[in-house]
PQR file of N, CA, C, O and H, with PARSE charges and radii, in Angstrom:
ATOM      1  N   UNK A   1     110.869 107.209  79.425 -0.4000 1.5000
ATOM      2  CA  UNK A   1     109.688 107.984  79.107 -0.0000 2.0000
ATOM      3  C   UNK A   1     109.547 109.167  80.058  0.5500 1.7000
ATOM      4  O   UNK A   1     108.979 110.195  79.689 -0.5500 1.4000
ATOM      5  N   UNK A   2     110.085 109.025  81.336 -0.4000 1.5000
ATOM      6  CA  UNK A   2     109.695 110.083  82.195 -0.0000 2.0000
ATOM      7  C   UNK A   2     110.775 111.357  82.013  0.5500 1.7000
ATOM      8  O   UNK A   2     110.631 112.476  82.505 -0.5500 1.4000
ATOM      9  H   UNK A   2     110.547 108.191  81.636  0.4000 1.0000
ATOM     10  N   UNK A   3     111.944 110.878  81.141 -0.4000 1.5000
ATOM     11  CA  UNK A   3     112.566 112.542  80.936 -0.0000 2.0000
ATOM     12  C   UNK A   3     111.975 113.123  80.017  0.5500 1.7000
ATOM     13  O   UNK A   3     111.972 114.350  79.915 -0.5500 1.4000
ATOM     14  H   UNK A   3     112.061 109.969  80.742  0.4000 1.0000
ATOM     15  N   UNK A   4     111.208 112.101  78.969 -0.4000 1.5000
ATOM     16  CA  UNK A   4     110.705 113.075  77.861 -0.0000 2.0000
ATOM     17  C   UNK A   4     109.501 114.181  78.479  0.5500 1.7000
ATOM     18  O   UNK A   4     109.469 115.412  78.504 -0.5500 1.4000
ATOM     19  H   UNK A   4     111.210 111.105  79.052  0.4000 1.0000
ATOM     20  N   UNK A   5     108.544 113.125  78.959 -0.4000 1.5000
ATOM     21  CA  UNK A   5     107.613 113.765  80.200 -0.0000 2.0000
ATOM     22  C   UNK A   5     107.959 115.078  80.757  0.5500 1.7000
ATOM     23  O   UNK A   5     107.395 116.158  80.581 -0.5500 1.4000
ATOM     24  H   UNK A   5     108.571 112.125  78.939  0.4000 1.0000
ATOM     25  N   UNK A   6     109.119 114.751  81.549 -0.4000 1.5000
ATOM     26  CA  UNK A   6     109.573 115.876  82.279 -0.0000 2.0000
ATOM     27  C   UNK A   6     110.129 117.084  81.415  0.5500 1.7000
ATOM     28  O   UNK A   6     110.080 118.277  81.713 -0.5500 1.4000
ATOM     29  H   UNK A   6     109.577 113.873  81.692  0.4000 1.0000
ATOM     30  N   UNK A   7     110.449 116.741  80.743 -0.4000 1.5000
ATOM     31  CA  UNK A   7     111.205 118.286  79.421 -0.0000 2.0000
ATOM     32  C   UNK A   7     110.185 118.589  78.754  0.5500 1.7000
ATOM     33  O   UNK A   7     110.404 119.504  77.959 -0.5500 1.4000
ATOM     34  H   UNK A   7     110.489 115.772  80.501  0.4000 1.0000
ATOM     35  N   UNK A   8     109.148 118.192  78.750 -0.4000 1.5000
ATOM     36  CA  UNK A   8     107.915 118.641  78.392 -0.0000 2.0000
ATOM     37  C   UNK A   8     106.901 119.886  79.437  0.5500 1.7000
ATOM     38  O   UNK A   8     105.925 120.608  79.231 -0.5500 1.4000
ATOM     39  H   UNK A   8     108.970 117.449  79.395  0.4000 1.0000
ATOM     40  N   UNK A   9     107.642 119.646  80.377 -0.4000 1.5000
ATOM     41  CA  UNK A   9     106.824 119.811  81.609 -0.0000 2.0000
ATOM     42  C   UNK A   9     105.706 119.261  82.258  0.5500 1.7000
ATOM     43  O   UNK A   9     104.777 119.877  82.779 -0.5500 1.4000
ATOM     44  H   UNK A   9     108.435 119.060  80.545  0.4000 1.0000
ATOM     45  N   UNK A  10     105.860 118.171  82.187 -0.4000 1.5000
ATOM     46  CA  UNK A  10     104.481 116.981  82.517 -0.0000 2.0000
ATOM     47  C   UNK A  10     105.018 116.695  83.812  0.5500 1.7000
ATOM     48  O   UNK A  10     106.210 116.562  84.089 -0.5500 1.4000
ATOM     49  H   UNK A  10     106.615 117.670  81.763  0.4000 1.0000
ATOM     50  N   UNK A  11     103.735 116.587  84.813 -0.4000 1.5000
ATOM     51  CA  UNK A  11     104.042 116.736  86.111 -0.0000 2.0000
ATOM     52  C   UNK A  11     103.426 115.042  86.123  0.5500 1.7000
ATOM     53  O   UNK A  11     102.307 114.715  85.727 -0.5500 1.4000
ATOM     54  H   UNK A  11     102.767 116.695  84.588  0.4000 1.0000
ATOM     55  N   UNK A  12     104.367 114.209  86.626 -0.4000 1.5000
ATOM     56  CA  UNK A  12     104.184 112.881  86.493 -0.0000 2.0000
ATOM     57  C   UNK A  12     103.709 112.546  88.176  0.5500 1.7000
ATOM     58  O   UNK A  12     104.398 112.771  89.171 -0.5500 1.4000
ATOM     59  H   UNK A  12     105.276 114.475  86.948  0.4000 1.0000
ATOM     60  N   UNK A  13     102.045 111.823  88.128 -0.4000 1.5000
ATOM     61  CA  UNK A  13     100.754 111.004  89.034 -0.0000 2.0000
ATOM     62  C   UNK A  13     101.303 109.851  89.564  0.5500 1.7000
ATOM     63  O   UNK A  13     100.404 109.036  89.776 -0.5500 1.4000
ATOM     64  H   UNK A  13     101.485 111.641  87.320  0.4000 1.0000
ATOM     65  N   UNK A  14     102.416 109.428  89.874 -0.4000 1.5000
ATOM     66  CA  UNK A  14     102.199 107.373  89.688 -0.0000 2.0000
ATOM     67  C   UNK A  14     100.842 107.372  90.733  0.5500 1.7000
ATOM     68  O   UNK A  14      99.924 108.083  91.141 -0.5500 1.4000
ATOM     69  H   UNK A  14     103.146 110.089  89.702  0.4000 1.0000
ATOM     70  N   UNK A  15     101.296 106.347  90.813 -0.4000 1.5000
ATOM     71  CA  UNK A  15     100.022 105.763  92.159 -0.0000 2.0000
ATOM     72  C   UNK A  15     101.467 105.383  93.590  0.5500 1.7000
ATOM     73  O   UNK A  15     101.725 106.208  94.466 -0.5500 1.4000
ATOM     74  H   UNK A  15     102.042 105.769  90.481  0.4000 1.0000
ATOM     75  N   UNK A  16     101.824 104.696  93.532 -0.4000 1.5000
ATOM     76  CA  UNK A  16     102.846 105.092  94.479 -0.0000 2.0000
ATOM     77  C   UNK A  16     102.801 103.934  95.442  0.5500 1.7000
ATOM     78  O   UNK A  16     102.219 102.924  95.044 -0.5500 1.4000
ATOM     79  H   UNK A  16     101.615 104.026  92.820  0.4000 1.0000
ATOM     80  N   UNK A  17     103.359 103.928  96.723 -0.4000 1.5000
ATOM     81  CA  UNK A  17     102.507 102.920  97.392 -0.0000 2.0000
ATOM     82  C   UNK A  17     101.696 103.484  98.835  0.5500 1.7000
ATOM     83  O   UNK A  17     101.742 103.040  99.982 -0.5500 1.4000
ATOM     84  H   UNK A  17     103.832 104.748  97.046  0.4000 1.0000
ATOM     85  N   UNK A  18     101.057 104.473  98.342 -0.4000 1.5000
ATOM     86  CA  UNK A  18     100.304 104.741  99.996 -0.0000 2.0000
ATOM     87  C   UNK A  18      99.274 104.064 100.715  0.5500 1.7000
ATOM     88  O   UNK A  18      98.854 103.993 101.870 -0.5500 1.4000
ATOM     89  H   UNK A  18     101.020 104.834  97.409  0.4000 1.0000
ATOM     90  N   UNK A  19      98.943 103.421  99.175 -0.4000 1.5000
ATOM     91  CA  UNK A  19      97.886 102.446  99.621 -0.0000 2.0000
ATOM     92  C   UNK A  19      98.156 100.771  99.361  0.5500 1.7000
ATOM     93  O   UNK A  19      97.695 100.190  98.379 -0.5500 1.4000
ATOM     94  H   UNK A  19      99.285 103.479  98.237  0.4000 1.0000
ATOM     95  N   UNK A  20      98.988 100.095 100.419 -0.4000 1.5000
ATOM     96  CA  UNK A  20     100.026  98.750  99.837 -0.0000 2.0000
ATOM     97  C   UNK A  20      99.084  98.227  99.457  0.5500 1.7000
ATOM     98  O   UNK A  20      99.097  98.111  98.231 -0.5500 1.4000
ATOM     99  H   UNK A  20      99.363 100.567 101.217  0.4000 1.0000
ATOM    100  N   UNK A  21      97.751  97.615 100.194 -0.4000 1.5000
ATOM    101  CA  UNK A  21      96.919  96.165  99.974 -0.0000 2.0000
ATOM    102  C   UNK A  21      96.298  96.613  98.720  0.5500 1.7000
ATOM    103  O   UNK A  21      96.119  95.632  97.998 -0.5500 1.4000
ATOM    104  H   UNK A  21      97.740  97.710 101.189  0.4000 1.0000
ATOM    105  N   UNK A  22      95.913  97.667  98.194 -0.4000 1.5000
ATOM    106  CA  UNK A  22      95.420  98.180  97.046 -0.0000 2.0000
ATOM    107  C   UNK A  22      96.773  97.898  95.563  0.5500 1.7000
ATOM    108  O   UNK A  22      96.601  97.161  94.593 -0.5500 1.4000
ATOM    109  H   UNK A  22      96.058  98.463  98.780  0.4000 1.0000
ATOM    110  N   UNK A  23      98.262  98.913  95.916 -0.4000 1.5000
ATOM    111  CA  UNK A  23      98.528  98.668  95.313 -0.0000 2.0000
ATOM    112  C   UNK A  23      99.050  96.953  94.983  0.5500 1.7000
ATOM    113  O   UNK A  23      99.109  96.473  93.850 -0.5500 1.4000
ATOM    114  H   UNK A  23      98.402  99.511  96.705  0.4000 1.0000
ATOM    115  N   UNK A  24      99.337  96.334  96.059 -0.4000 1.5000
ATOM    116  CA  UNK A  24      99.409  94.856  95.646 -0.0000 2.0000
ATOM    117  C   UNK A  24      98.237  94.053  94.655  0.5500 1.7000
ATOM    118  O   UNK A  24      98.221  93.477  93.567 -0.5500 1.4000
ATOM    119  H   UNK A  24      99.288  96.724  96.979  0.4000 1.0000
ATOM    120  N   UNK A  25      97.309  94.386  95.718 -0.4000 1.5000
ATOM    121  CA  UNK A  25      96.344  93.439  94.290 -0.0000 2.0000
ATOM    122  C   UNK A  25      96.424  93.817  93.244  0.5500 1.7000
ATOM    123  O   UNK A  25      96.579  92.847  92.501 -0.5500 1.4000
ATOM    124  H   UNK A  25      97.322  94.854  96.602  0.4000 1.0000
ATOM    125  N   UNK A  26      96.406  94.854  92.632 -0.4000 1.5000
ATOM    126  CA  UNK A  26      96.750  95.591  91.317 -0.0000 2.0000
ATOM    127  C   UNK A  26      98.087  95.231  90.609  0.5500 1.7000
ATOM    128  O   UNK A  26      98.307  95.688  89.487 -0.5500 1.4000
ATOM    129  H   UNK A  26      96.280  95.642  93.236  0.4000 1.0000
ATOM    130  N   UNK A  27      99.012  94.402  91.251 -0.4000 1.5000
ATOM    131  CA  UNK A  27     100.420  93.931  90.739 -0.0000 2.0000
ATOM    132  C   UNK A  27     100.956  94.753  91.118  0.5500 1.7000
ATOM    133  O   UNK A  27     101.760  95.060  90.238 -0.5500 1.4000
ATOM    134  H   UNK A  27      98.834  94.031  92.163  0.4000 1.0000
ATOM    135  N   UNK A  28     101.110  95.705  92.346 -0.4000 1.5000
ATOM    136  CA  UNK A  28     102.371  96.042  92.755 -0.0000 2.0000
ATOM    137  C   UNK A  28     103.000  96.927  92.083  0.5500 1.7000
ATOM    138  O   UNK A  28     104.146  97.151  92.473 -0.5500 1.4000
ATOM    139  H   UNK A  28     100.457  95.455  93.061  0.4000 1.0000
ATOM    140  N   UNK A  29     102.604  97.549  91.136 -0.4000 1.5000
ATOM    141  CA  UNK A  29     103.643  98.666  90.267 -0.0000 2.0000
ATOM    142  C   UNK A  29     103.177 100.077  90.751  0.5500 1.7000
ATOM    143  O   UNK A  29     102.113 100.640  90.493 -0.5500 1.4000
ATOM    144  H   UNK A  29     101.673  97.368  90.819  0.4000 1.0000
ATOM    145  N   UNK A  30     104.206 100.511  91.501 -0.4000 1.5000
ATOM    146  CA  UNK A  30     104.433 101.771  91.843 -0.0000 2.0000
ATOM    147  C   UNK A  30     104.339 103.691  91.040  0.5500 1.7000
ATOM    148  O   UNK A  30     104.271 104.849  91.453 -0.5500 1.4000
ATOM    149  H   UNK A  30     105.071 100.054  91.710  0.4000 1.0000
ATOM    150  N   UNK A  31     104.406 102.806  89.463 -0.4000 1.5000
ATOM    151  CA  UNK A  31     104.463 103.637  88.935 -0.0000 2.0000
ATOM    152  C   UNK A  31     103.252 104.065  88.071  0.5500 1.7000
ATOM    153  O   UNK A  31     103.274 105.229  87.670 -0.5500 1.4000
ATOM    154  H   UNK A  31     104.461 101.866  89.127  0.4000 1.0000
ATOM    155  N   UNK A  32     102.424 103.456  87.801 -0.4000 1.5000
ATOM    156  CA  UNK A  32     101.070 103.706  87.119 -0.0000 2.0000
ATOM    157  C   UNK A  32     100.486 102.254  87.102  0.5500 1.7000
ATOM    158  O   UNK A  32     101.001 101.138  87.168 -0.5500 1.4000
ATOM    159  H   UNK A  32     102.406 102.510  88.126  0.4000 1.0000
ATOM    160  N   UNK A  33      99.360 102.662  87.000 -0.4000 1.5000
ATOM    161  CA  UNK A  33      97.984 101.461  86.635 -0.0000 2.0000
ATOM    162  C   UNK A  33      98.313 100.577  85.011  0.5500 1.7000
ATOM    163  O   UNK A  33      98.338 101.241  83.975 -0.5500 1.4000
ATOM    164  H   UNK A  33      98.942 103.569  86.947  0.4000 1.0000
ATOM    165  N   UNK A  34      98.549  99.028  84.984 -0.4000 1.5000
ATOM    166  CA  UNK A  34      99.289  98.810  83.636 -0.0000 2.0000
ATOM    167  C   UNK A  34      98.037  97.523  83.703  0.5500 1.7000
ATOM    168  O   UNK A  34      97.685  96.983  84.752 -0.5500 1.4000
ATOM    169  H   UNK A  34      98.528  98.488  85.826  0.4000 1.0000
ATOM    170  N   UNK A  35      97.382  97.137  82.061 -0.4000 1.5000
ATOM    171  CA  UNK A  35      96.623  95.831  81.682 -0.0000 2.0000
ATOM    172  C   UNK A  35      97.587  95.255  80.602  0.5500 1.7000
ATOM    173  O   UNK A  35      98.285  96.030  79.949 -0.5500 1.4000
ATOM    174  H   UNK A  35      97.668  97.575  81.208  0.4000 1.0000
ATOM    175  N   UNK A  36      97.636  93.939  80.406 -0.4000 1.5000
ATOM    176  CA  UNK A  36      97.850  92.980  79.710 -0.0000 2.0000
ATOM    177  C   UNK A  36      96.798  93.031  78.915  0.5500 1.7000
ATOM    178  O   UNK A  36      96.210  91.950  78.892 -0.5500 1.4000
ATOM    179  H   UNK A  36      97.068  93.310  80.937  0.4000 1.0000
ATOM    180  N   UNK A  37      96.397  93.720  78.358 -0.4000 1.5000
ATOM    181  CA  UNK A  37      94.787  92.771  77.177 -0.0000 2.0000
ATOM    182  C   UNK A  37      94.443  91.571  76.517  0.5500 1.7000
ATOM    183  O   UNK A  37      93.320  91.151  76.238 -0.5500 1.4000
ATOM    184  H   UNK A  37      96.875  94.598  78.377  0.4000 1.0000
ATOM    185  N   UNK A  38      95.921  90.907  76.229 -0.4000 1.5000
ATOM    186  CA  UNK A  38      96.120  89.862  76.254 -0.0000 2.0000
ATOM    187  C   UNK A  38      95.035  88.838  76.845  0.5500 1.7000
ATOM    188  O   UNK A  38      94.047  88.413  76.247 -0.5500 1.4000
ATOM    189  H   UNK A  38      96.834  91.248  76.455  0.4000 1.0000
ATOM    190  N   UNK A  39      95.443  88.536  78.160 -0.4000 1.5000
ATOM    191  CA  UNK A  39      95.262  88.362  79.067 -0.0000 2.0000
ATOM    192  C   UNK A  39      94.008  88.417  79.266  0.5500 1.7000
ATOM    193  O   UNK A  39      93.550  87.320  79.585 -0.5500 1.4000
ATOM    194  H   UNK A  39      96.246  88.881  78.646  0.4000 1.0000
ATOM    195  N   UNK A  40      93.008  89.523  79.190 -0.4000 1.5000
ATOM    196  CA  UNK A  40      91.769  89.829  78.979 -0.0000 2.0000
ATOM    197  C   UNK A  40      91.529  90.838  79.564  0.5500 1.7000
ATOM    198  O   UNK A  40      92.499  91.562  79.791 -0.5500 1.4000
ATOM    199  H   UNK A  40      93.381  90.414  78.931  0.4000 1.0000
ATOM    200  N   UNK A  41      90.116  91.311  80.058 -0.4000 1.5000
ATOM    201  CA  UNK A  41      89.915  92.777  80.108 -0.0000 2.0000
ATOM    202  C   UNK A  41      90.508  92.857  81.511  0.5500 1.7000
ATOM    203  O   UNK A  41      90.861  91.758  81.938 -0.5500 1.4000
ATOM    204  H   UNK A  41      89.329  90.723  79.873  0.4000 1.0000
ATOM    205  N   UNK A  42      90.715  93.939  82.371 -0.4000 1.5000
ATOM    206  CA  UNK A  42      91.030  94.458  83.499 -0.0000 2.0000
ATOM    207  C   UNK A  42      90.501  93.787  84.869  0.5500 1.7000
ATOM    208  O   UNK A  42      89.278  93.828  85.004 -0.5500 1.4000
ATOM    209  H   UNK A  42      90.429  94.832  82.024  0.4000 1.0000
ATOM    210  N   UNK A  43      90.912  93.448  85.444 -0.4000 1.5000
ATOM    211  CA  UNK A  43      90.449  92.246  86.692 -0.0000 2.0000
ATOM    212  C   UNK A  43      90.273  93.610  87.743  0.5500 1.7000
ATOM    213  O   UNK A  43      90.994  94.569  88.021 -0.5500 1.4000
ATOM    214  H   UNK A  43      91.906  93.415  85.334  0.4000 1.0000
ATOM    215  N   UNK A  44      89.417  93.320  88.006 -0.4000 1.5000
ATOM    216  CA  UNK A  44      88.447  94.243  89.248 -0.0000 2.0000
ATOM    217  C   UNK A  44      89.946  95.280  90.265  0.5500 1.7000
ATOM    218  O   UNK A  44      90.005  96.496  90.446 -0.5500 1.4000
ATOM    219  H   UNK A  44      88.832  92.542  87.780  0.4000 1.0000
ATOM    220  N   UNK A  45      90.766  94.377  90.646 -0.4000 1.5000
ATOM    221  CA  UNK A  45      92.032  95.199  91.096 -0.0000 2.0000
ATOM    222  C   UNK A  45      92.350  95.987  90.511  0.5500 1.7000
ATOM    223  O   UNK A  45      92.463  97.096  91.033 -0.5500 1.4000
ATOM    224  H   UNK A  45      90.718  93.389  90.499  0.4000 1.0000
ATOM    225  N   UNK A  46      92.609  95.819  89.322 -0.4000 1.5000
ATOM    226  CA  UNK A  46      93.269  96.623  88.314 -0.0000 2.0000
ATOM    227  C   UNK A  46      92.309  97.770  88.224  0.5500 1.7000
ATOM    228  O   UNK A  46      92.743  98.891  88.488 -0.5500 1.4000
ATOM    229  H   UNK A  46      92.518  94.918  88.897  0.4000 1.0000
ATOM    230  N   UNK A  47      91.326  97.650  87.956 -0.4000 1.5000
ATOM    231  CA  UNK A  47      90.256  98.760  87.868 -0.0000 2.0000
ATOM    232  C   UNK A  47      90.353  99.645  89.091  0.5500 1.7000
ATOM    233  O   UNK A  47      90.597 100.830  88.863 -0.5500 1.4000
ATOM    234  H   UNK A  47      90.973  96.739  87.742  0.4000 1.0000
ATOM    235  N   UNK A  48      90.143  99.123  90.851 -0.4000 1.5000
ATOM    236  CA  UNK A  48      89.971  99.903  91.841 -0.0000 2.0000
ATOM    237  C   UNK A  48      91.650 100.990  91.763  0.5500 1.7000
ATOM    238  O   UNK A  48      91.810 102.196  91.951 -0.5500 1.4000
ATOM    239  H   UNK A  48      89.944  98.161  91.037  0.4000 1.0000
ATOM    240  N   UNK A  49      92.444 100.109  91.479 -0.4000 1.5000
ATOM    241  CA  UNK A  49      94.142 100.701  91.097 -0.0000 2.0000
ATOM    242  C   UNK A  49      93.512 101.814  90.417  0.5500 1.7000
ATOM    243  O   UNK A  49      93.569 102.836  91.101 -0.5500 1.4000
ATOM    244  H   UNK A  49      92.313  99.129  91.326  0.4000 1.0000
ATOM    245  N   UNK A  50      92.894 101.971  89.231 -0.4000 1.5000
ATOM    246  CA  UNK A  50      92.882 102.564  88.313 -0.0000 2.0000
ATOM    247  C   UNK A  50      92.044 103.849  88.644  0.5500 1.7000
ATOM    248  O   UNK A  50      92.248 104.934  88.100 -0.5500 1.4000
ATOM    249  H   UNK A  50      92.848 101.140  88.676  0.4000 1.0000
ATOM    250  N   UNK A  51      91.087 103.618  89.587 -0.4000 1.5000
ATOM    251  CA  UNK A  51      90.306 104.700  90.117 -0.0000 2.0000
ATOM    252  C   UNK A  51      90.860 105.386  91.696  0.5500 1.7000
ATOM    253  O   UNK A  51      90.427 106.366  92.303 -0.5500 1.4000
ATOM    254  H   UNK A  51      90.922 102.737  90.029  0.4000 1.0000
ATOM    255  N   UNK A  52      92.074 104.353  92.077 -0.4000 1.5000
ATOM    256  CA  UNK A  52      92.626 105.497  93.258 -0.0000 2.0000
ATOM    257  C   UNK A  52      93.728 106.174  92.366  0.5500 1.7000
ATOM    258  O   UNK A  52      94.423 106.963  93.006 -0.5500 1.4000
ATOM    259  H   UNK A  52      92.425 103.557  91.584  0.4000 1.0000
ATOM    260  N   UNK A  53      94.086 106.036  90.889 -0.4000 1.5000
ATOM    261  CA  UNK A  53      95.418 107.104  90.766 -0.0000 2.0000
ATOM    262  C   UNK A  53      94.279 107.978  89.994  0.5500 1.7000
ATOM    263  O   UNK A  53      94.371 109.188  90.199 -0.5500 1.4000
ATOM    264  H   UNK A  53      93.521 105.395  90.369  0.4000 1.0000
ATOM    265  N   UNK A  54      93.271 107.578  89.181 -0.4000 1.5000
ATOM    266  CA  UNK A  54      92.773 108.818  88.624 -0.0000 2.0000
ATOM    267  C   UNK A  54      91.991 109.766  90.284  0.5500 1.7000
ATOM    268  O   UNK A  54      91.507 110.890  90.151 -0.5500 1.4000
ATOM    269  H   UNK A  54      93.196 106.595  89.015  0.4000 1.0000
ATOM    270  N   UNK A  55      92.012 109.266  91.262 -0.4000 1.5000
ATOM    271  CA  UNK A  55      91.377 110.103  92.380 -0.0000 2.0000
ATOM    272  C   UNK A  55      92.841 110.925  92.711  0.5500 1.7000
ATOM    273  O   UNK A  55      92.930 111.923  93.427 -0.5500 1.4000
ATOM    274  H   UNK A  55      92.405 108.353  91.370  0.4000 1.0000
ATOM    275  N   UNK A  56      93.501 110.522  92.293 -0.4000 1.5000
ATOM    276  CA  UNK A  56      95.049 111.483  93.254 -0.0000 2.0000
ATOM    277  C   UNK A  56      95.460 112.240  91.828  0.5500 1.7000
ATOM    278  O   UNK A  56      96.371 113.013  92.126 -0.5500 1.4000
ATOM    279  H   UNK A  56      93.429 109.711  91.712  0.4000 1.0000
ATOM    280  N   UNK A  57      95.255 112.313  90.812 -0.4000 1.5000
ATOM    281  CA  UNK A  57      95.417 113.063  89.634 -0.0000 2.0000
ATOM    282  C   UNK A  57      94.488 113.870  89.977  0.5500 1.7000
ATOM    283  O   UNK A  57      94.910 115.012  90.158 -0.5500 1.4000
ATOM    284  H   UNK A  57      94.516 111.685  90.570  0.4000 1.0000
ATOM    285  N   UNK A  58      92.912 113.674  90.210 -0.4000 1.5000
ATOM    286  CA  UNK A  58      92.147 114.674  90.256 -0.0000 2.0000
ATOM    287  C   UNK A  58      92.769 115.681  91.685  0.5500 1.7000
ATOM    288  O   UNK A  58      92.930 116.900  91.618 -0.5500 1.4000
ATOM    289  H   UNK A  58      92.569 112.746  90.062  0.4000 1.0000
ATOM    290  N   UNK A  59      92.991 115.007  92.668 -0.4000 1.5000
ATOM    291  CA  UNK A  59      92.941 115.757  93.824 -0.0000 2.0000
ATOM    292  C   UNK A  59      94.257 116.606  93.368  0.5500 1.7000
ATOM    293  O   UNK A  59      94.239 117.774  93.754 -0.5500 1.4000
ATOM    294  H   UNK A  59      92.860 114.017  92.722  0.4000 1.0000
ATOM    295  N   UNK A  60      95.230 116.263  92.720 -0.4000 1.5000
ATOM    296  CA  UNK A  60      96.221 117.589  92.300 -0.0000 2.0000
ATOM    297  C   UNK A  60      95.830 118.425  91.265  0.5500 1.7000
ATOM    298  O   UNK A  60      96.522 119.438  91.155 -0.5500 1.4000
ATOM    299  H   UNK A  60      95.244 115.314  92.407  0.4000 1.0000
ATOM    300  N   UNK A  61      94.982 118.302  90.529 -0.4000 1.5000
ATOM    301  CA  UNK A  61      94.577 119.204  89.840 -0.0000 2.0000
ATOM    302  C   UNK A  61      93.812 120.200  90.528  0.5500 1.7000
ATOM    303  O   UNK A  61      93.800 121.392  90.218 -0.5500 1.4000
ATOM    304  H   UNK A  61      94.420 117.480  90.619  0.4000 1.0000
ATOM    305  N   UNK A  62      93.241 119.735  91.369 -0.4000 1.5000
ATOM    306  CA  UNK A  62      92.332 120.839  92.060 -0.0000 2.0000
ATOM    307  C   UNK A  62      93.218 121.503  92.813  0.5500 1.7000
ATOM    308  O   UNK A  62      92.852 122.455  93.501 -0.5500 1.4000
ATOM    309  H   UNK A  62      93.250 118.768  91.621  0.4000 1.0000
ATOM    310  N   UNK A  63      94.061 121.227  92.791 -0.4000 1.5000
ATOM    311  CA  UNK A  63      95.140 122.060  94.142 -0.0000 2.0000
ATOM    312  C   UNK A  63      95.704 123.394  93.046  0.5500 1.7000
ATOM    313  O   UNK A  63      95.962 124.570  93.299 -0.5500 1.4000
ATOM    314  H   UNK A  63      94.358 120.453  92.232  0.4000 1.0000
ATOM    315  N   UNK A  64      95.751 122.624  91.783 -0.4000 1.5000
ATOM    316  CA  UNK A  64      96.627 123.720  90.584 -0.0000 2.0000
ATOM    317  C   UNK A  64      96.009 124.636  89.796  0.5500 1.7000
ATOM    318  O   UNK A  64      96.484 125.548  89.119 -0.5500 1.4000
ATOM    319  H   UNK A  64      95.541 121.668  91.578  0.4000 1.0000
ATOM    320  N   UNK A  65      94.322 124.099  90.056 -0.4000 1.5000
ATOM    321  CA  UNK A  65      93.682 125.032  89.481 -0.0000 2.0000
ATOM    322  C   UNK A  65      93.786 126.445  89.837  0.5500 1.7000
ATOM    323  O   UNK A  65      93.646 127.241  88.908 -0.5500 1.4000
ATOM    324  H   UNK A  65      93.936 123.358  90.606  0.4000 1.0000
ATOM    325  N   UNK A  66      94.079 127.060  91.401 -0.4000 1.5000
ATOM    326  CA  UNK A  66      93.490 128.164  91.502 -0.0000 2.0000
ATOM    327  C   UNK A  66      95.201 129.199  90.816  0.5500 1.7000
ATOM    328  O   UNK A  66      95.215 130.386  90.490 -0.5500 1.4000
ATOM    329  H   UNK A  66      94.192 126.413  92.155  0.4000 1.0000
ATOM    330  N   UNK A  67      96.440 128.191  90.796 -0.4000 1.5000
ATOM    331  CA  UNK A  67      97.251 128.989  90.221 -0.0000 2.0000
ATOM    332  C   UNK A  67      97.276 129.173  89.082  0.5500 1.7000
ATOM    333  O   UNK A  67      97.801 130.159  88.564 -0.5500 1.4000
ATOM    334  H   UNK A  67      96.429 127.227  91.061  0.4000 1.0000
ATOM    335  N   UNK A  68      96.711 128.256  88.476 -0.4000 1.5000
ATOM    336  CA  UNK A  68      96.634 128.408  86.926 -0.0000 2.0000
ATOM    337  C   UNK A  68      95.607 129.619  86.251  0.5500 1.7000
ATOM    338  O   UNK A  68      95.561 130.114  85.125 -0.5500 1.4000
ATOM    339  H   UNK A  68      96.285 127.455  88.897  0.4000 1.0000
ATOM    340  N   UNK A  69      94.954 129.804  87.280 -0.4000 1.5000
ATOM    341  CA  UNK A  69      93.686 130.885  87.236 -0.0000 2.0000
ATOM    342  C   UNK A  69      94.228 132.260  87.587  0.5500 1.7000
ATOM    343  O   UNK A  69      93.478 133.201  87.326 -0.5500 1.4000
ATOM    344  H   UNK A  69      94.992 129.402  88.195  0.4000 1.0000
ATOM    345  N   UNK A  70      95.496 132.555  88.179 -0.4000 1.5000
ATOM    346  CA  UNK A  70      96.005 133.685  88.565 -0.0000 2.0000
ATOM    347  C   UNK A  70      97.055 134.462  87.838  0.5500 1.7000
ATOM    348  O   UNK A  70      97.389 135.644  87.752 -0.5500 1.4000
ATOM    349  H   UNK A  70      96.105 131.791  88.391  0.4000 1.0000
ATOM    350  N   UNK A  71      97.609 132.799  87.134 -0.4000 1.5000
ATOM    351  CA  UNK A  71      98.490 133.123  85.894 -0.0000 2.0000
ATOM    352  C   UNK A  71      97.994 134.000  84.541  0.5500 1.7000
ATOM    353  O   UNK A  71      98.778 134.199  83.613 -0.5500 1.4000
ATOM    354  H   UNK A  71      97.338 131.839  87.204  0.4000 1.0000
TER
END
């Protein structure tokens, strides 16, 4: 999925591991925030996971805004 991404020009967020004890409770995946629904709704980890990669998506957008504004 990430070459299609990338030939698209999609600048790919994971979550990563900067934050281990965070990303562990969340299951450990390095590469994005993932639910089972199965399973049932989102277990509180999964959620805080889910609000530190949408906080590091936001914080690069704000970095890209002012070039995108010059373009």
């Amino acid at each position: 999925m990430y070459h299609t991404l990338f030939h698209w020009g999609s600048l790919i967020v994971p979550t990563g591991y900067l934050d281990y004890d965070l990303s562990h409770a969340g299951g450990g995946n390095p590469y994005g925030v993932s639910a089972i629904i199965a399973e049932g709704p989102p277990n509180d980890d999964a959620l805080a996971l889910a609000r530190y990669q949408t906080g590091r998506i936001a914080t690069l957008a704000d970095a890209l805004a002012p070039t995108r504004a010059a373009s």
